[in-house]
N, CA, C and O of each residue as an XYZ file, in Angstrom:
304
protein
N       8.255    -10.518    -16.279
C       7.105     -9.867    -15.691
C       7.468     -8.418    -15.381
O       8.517     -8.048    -14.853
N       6.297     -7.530    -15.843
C       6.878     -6.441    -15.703
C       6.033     -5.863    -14.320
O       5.056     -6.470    -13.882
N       6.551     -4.613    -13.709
C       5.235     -4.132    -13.155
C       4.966     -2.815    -13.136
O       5.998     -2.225    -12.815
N       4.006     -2.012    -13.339
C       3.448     -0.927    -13.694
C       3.517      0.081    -12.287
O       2.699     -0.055    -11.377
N       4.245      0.762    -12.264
C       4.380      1.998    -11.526
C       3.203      3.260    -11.626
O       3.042      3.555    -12.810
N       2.324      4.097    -10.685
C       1.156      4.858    -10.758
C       2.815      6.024    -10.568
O       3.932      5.896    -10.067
N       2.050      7.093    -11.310
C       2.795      8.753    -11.222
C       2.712      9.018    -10.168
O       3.527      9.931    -10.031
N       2.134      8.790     -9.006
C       2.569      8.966     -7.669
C       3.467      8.321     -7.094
O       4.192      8.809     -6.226
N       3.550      6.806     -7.622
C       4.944      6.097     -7.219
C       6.090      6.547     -7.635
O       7.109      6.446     -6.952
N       6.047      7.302     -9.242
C       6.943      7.066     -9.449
C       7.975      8.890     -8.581
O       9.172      9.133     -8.431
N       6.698      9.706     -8.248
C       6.997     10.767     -8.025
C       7.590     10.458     -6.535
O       8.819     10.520     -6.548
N       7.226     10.246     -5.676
C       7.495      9.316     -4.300
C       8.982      9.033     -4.179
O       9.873      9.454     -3.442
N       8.889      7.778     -5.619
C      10.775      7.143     -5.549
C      11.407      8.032     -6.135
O      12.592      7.867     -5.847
N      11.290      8.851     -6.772
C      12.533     10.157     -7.516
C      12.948     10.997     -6.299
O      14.139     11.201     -6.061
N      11.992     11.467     -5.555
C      11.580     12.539     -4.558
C      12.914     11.973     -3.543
O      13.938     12.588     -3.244
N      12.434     10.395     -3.094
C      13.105     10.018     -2.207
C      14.848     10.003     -2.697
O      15.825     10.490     -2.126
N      14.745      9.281     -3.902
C      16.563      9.628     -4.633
C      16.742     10.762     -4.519
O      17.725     11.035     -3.831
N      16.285     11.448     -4.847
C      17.105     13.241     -5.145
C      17.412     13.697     -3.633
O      18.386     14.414     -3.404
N      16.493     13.229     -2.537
C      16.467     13.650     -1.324
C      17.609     12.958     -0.727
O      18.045     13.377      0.345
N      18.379     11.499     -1.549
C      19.564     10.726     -0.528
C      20.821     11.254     -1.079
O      21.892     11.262     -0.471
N      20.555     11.842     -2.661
C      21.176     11.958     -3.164
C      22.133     13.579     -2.806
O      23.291     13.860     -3.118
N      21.168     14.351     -2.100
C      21.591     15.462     -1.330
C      22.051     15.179      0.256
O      22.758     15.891      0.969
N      21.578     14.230      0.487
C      22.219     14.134      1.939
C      23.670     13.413      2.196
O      24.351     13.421      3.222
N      23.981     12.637      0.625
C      25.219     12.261      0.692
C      26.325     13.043      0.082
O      27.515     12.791      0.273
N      25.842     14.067     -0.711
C      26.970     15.281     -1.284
C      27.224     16.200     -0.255
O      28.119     17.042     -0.331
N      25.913     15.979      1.419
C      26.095     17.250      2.198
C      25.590     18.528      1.822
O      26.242     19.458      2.297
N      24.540     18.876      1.048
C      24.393     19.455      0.154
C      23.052     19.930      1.225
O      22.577     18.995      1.870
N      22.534     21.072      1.408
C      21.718     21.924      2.098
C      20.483     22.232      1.507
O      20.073     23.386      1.379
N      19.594     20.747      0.972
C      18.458     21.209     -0.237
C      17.876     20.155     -0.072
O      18.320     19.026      0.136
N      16.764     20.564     -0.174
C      15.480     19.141     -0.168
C      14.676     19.023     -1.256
O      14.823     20.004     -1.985
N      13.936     18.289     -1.652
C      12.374     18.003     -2.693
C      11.208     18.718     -1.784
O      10.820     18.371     -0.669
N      10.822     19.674     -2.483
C       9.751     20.568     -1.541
C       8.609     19.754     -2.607
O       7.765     19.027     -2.084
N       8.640     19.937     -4.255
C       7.707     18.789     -4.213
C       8.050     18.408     -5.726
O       8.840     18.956     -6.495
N       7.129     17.182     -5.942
C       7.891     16.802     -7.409
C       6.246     16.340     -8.249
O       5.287     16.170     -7.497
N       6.070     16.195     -9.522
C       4.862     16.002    -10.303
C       5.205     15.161    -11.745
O       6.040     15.647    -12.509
N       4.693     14.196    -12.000
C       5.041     13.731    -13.043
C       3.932     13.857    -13.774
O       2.878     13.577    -13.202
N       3.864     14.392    -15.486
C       2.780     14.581    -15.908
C       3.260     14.075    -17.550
O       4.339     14.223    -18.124
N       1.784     13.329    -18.082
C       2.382     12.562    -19.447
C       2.541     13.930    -20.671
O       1.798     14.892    -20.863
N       3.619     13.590    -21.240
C       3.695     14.770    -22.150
C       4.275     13.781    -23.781
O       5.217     13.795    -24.574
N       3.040     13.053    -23.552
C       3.306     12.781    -25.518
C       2.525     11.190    -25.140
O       1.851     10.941    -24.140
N       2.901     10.150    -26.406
C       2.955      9.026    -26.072
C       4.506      8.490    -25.627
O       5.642      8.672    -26.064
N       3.976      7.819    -24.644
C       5.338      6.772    -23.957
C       5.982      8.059    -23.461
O       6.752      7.562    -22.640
N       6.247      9.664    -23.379
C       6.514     10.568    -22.927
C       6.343     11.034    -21.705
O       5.191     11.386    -21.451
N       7.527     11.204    -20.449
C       6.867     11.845    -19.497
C       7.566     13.106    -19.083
O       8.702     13.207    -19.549
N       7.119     14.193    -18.242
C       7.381     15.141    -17.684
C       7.701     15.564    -16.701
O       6.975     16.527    -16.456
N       8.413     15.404    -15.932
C       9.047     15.446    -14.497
C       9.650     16.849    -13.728
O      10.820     17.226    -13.780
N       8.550     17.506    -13.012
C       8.599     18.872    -12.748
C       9.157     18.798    -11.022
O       8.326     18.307    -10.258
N      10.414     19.226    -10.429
C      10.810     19.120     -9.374
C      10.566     20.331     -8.732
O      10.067     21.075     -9.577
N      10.636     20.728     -7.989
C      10.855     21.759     -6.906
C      11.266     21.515     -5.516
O      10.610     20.982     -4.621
N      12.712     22.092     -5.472
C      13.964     22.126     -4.472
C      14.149     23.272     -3.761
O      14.721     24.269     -4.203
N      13.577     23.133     -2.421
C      14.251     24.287     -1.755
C      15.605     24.274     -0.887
O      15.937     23.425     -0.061
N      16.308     25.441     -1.285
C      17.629     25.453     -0.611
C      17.308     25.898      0.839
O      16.675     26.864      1.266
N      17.882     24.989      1.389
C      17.788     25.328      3.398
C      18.680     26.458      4.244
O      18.415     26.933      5.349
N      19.974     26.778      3.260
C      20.228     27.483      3.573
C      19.945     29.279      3.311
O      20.619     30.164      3.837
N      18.841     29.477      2.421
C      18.699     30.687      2.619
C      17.196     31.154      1.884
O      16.638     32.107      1.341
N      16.985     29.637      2.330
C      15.072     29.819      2.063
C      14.788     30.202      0.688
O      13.810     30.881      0.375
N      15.692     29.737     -0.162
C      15.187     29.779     -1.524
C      14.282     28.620     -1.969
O      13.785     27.826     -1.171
N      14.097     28.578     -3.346
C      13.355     27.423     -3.788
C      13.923     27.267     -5.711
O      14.684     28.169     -6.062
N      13.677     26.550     -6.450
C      14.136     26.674     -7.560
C      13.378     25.360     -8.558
O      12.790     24.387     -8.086
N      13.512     25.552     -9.517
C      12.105     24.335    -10.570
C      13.095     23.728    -11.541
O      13.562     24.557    -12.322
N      13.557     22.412    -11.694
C      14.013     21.548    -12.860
C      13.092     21.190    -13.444
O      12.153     20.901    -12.703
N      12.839     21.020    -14.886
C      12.037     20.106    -15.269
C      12.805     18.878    -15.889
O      13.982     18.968    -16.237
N      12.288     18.079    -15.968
C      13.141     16.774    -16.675
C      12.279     16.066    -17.785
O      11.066     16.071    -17.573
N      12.683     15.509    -18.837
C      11.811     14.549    -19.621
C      11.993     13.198    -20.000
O      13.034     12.810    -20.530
N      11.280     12.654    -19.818
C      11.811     11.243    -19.563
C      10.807     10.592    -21.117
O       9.589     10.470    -21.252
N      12.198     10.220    -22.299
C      11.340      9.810    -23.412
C      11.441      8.426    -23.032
O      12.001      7.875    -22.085
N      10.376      7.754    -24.553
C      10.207      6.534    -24.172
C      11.396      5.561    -23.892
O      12.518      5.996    -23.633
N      11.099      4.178    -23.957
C      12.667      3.520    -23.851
C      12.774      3.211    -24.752
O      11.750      3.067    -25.420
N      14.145      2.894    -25.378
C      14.510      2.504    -26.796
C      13.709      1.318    -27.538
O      13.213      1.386    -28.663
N      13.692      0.053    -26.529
C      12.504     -0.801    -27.495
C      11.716     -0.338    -27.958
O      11.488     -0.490    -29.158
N      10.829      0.586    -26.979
C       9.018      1.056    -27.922
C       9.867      2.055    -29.063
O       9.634      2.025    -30.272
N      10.531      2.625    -28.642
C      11.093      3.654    -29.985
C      11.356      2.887    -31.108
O      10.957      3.380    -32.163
N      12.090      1.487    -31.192
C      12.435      0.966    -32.091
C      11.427      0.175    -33.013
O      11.516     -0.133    -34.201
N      10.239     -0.101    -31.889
C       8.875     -0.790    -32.339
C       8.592     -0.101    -33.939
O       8.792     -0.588    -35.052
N       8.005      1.331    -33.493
C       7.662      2.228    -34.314
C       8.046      2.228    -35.487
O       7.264      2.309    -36.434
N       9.958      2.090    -35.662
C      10.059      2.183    -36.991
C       9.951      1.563    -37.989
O      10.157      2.102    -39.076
């Protein structure tokens, strides 16, 4: 059984990892905000924005998250 995650969930649980994931390196930076947007089929787009606390910066990753190897393998 599978279960289907909404782009707000999934933006929510990344947000929250990246956010534990800085508090355990000690690391002086938060998720100011994050957006997941579909960019293909089975394709997604994962736009972060991190601001550094220590000197009030801010800065943009994007990430892409292709499909998973089964549907890839479907295809061929």
């Amino acid at each position: 059984m599978s279960t289907l995650l909404s782009r707000d969930d999934c933006a929510r649980i990344m947000a929250e990892a990246i956010n534990m994931v800085f508090e355990k390196l000690h690391m002086q930076q938060t998720v100011e905000g994050i957006a997941v947007y579909p960019a293909g089929e089975d394709v997604w787009l994962v736009d972060v924005v991190i601001r550094n606390l220590s000197d009030d910066t801010t800065w943009t990753s994007l990430l892409i998250i292709p499909p998973v190897k089964e549907q890839t393998d479907k295809k061929d």
